[in-house]
C-alpha positions as CSV (number, residue, x, y, z in Angstrom):
1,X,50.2,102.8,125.6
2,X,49.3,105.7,127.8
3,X,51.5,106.0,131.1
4,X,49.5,105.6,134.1
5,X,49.4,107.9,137.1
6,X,49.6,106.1,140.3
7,X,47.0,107.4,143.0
8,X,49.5,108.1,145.5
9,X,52.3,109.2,143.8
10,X,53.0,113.2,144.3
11,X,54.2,114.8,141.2
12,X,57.3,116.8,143.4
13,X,58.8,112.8,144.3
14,X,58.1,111.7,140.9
15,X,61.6,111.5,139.9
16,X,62.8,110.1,142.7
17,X,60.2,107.6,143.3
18,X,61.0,106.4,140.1
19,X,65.2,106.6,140.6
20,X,64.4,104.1,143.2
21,X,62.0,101.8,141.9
22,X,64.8,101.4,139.4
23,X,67.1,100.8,141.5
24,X,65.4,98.7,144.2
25,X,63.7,96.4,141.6
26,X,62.1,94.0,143.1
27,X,62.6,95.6,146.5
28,X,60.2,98.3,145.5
29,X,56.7,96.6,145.5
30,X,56.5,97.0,148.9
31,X,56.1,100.6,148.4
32,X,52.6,102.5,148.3
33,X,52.4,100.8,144.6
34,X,51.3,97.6,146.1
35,X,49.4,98.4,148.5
36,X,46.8,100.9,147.2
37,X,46.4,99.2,143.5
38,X,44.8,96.3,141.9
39,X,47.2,93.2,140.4
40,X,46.7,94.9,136.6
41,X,47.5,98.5,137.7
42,X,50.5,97.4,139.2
43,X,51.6,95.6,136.4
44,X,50.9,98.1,133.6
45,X,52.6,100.9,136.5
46,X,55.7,99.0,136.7
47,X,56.2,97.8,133.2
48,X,54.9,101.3,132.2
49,X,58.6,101.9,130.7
50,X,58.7,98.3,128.5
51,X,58.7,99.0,124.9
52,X,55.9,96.7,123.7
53,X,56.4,96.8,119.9
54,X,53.1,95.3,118.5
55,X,50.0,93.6,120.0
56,X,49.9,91.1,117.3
57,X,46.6,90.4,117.1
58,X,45.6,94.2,116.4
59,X,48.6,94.7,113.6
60,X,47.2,96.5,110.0
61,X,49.5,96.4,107.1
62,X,49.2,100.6,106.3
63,X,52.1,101.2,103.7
64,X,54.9,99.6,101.4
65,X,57.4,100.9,99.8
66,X,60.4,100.3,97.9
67,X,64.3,101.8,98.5
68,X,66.7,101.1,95.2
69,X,70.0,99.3,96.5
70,X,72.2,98.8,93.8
71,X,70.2,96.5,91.7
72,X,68.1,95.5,94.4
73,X,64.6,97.0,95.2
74,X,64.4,96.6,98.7
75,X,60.4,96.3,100.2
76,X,59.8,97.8,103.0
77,X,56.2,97.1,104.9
78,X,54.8,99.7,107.7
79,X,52.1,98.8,110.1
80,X,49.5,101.1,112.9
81,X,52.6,99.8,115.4
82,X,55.8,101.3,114.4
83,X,57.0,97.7,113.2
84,X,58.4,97.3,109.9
85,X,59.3,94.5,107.9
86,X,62.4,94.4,104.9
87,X,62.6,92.0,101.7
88,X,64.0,92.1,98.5
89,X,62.7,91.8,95.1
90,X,64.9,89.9,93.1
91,X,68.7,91.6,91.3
92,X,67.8,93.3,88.8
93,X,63.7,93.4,89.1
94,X,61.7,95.6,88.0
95,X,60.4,97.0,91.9
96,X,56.6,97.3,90.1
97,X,56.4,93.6,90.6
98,X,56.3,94.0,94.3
99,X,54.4,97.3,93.9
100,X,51.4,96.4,92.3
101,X,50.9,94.2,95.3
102,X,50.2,97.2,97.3
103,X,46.4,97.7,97.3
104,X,45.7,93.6,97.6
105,X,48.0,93.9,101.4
106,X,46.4,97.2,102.6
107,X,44.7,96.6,106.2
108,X,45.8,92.8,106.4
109,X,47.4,91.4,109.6
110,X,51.0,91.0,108.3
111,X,51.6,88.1,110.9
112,X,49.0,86.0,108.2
113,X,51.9,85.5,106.0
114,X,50.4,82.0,104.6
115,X,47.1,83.3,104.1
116,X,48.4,87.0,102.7
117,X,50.5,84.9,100.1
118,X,47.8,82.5,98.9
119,X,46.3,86.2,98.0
120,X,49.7,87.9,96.4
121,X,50.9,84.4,94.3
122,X,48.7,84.4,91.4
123,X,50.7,87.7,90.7
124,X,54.2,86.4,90.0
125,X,55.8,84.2,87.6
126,X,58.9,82.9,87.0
127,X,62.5,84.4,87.2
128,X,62.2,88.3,88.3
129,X,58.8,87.7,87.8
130,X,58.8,86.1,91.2
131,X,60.4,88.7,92.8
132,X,57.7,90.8,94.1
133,X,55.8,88.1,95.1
134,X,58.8,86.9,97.4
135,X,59.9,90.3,98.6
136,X,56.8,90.8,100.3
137,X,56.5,86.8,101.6
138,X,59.7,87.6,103.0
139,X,59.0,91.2,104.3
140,X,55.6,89.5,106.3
141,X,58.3,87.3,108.3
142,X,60.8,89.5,109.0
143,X,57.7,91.8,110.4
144,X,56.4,88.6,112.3
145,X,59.5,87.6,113.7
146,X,60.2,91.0,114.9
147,X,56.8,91.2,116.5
148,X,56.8,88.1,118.4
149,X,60.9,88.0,119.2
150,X,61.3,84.9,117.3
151,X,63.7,84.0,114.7
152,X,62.9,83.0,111.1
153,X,63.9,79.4,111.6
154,X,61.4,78.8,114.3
155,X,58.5,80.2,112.4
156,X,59.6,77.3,110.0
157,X,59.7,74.8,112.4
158,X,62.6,75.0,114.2
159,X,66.6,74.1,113.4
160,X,68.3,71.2,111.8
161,X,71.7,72.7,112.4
162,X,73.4,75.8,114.2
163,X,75.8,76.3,111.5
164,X,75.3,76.4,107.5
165,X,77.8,76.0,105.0
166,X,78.1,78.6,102.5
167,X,79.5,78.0,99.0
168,X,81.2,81.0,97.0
169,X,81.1,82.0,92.8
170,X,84.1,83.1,91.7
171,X,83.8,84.5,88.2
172,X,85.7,83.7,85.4
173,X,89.5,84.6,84.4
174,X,91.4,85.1,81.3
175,X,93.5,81.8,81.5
176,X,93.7,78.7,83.4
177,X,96.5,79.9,85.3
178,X,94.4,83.2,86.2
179,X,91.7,80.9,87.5
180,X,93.6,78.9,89.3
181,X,95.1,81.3,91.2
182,X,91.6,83.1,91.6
183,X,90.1,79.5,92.7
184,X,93.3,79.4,95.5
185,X,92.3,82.6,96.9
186,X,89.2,81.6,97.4
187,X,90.4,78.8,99.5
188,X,92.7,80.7,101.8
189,X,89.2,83.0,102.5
190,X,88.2,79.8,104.6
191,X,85.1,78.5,102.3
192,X,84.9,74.7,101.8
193,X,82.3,74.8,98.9
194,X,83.1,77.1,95.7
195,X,81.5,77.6,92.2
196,X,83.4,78.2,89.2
197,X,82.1,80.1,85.9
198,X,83.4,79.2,83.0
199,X,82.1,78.9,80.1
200,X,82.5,78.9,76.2
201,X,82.8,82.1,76.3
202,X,86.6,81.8,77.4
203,X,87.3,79.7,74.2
204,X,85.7,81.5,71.5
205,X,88.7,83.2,69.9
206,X,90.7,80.4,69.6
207,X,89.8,78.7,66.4
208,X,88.7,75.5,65.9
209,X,87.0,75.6,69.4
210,X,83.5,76.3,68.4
211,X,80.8,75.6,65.6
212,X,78.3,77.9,64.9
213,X,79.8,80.7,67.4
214,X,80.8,83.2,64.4
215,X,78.1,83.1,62.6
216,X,75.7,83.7,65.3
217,X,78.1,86.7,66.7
218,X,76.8,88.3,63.3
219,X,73.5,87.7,63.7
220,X,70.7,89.3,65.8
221,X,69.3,87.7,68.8
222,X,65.4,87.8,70.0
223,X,66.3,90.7,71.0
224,X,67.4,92.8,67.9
225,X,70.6,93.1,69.5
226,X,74.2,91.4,67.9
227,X,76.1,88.9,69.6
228,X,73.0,88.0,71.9
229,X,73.0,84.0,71.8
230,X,73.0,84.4,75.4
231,X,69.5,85.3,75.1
232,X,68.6,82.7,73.1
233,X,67.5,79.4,75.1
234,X,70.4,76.5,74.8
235,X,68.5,74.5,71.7
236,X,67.8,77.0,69.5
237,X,71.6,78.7,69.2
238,X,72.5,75.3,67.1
239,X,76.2,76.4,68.9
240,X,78.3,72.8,69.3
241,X,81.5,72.2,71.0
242,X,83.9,71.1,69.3
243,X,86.8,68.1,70.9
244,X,89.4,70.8,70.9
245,X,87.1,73.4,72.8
246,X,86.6,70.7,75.1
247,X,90.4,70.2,75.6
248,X,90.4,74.2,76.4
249,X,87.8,74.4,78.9
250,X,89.1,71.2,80.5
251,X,92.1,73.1,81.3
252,X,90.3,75.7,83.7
253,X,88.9,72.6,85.7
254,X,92.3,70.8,86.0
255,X,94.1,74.1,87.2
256,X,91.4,74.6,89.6
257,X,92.9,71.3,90.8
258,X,96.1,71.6,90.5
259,X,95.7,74.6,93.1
260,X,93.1,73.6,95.7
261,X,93.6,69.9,95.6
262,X,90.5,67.3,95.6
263,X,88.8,67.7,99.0
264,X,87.0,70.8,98.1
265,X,83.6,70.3,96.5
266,X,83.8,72.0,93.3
267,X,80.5,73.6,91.0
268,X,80.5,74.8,87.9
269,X,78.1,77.5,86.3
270,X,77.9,79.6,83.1
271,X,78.8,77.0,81.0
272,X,77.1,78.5,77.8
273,X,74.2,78.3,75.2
274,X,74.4,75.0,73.8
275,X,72.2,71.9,73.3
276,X,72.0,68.6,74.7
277,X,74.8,66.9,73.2
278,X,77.5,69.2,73.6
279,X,76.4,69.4,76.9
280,X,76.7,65.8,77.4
281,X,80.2,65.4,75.7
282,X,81.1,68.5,77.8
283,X,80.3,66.8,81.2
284,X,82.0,63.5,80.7
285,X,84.8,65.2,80.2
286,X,84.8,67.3,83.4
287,X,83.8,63.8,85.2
288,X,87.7,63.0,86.4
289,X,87.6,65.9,88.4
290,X,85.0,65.1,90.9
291,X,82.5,67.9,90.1
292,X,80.2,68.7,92.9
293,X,77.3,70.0,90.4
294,X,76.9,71.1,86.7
295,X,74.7,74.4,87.3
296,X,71.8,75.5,84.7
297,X,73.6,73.4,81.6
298,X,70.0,74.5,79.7
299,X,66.8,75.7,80.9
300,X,65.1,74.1,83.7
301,X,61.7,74.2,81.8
302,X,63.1,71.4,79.5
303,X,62.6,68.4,81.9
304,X,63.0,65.5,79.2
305,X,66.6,66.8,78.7
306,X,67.3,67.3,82.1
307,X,66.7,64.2,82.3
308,X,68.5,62.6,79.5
309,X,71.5,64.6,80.5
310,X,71.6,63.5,84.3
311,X,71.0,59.8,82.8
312,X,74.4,60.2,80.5
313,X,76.9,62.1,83.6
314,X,78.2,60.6,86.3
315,X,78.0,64.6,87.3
316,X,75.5,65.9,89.6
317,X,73.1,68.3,88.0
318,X,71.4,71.5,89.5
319,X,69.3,73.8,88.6
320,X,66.2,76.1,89.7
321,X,67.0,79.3,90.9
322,X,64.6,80.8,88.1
323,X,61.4,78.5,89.2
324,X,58.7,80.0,90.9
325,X,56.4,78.3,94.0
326,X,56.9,74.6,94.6
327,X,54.9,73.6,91.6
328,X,57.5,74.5,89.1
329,X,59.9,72.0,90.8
330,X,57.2,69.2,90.5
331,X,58.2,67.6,86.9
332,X,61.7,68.0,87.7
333,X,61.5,66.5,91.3
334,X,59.2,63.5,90.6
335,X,60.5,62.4,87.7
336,X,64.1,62.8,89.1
337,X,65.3,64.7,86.1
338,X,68.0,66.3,88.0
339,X,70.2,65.5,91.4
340,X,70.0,68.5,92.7
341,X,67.4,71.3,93.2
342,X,68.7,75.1,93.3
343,X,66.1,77.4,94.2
344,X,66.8,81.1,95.5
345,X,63.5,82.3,97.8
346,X,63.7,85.7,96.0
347,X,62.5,84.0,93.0
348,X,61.1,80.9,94.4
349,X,57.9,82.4,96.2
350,X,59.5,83.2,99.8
351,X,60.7,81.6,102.6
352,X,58.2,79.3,103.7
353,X,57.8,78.1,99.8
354,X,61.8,77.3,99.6
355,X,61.2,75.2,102.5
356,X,58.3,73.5,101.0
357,X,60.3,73.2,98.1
358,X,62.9,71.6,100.1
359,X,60.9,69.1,101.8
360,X,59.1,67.7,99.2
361,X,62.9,67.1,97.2
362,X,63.8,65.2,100.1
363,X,61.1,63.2,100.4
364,X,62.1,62.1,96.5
365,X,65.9,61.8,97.5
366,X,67.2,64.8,96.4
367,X,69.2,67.3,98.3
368,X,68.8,71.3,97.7
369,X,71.2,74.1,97.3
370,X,70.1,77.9,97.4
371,X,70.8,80.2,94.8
372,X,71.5,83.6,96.5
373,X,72.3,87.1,94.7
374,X,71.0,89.8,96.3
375,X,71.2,91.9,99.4
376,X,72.6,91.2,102.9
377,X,69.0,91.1,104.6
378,X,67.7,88.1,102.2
379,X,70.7,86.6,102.4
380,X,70.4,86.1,106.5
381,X,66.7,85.3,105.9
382,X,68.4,82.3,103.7
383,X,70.5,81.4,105.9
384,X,67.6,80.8,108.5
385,X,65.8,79.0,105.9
386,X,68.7,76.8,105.2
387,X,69.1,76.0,108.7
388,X,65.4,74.7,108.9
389,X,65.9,72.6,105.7
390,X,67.0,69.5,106.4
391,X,68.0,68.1,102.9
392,X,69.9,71.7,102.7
393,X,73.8,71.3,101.3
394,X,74.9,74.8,100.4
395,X,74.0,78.7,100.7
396,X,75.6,80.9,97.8
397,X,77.3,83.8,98.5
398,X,78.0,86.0,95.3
């Protein structure tokens, strides 16, 4: 905005003139200001020195660009008003996704968001595929929020709670012992959810634990690379548990136990590449410890054997922080193939499509954790989202 000269102001006073206006406040409209202007001049001359950020209605979307954080593309959105807005594209994306948006957001209104991302979503997919979808959902609010001084939540719809609970990985140890201990410190950091990764992995040189393990170490995954089963969806490795591998891994859950006691909610991730009914055998035997979910036990595409699994445990299942919009989460919500839905917004479509997510979870009965693994500025975005979510348990901090 240009500064505006008052009529009877002299230049040789200015600074004064202006020393006491600030100082007088209030006390100074009864200076020549108010008496020798119209209502609108003395407006604009007294609030001549207010930063206005935006006018909203006259915004234009005039770059993006992305800054590489880690494994993290960060998306950064400019506008014709000096406001920015910051999202990420998903760990360990590919920062084209959200770049080949570029030319379809040029000139748009970023405060649009909805109608901006009914534009951009035919773009991504599923997994990191999502990501540059979401980072530029999420960069829109972060601009919106900034230019109208509201916080993410309220855009949403306002709060549930003022506090969310945040749950904690901790990755996987050598021995049970190990993971205990690991598991403890956890504990004495102050979280009251945590997430354990174990998985067959931790077994595999001890023999008898494992069928089928060997002999796919020497062969070559999808991928042409050795030792990939991990790349490999769960059915198709033909791996299988065997009752003393089950005995093994068992031990990591009861030393978790053993050192943090029962009243602390308990997940467990990672658990490997197997099929249906090792997975099955593998839950019931984890059920004595009160389990607070079974994360990812194969991929969430597979809905009949999500469903078959969550019919066998008495185990909460989770999964979806691979699923894109709310329409990948429909099979698996409506036909209440899992207890649990997991979806992280970097992947999921943004924040406004995790909370649609959400809602339509709860109105089946099912509650909703989010998946989180990337930088500090989604991760508050999450947070808001979470607290607008009323079915939400659980934010992941990794």
């Amino acid at each position: 905005m240009e500064r505006k000269d008052n009529p009877n102001r002299n230049s040789s006073d200015e600074k004064g003139r202006r020393s006491f206006l600030k100082q007088a406040g209030l006390g100074g409209l009864g200076l020549g200001v108010m008496m020798n202007s119209s209502v609108a001049e003395q407006v604009e001359y007294l609030t001549q020195g207010v930063n206005r950020n935006s006018a909203p209605s006259q915004l234009a979307i005039t770059d993006m660009r992305i800054a590489q954080v880690g494994n993290v593309p960060i998306v950064k959105i400019y506008t014709n008003q000096e406001v920015y807005g910051l999202g990420d594209v998903r760990d360990g994306a590919d920062k084209r996704y959200a770049l080949m948006l570029k030319s379809r957001i040029m000139g748009e209104n970023p405060c649009n968001v909805e109608r901006i991302f009914k534009i951009i979503k035919q773009f991504g997919g599923h997994g990191r595929q999502g990501g540059g979808v979401s980072g530029v959902e999420m960069a829109l609010w972060d601009l919106t929020g900034k230019v109208y001084g509201v916080p993410l939540y309220q855009l949403l719809g306002g709060k549930y709670r003022d506090r969310v609970r945040i749950y904690v990985d901790t990755p996987s140890a050598r021995t049970p012992e190990e993971f205990g201990r690991k598991m403890r410190g956890r504990l004495d950091q102050g979280f009251t959810i945590m997430k354990m990764d174990i998985g067959i992995g931790l077994i595999k040189d001890i023999p008898g634990t494992l069928t089928n393990m060997e002999f796919w170490d020497e062969m070559q995954g999808w991928d042409q690379r050795k030792g990939t089963y991990g790349s490999t969806m769960h059915p198709f490795t033909r791996v299988q548990i065997t009752d003393k591998g089950i005995e093994e891994m068992v031990k990591y859950v009861a030393a978790m136990r053993q050192e943090i006691g029962w009243e602390i909610p308990v997940g467990i991730d990672h658990v490997g590449h197997m099929g249906v009914n090792s997975m099955i055998r593998l839950g019931k035997a984890f059920e004595p410890y009160n389990i607070a979910w079974l994360e990812d036990l194969i991929p969430w595409q597979y809905t009949e054997q999500w469903k078959e699994i969550s019919m066998a445990l008495d185990v909460p299942t989770l999964t979806g922080e691979d699923i894109y919009l709310k329409e990948g989460f429909r099979d698996l919500i409506e036909q209440r193939a899992v207890d649990m839905v997991h979806p992280d917004p970097v992947s999921a479509g943004g924040y406004l499509e995790t909370k649609k997510i959400g809602d339509f979870a709860e109105e089946h009965g099912i509650a909703m954790a989010l998946h989180h693994a990337s930088s500090p500025i989604t991760f508050m975005g999450c947070v808001h989202t979470a607290a607008a979510t009323e079915n939400f348990v659980a934010l992941e901090h990794h």
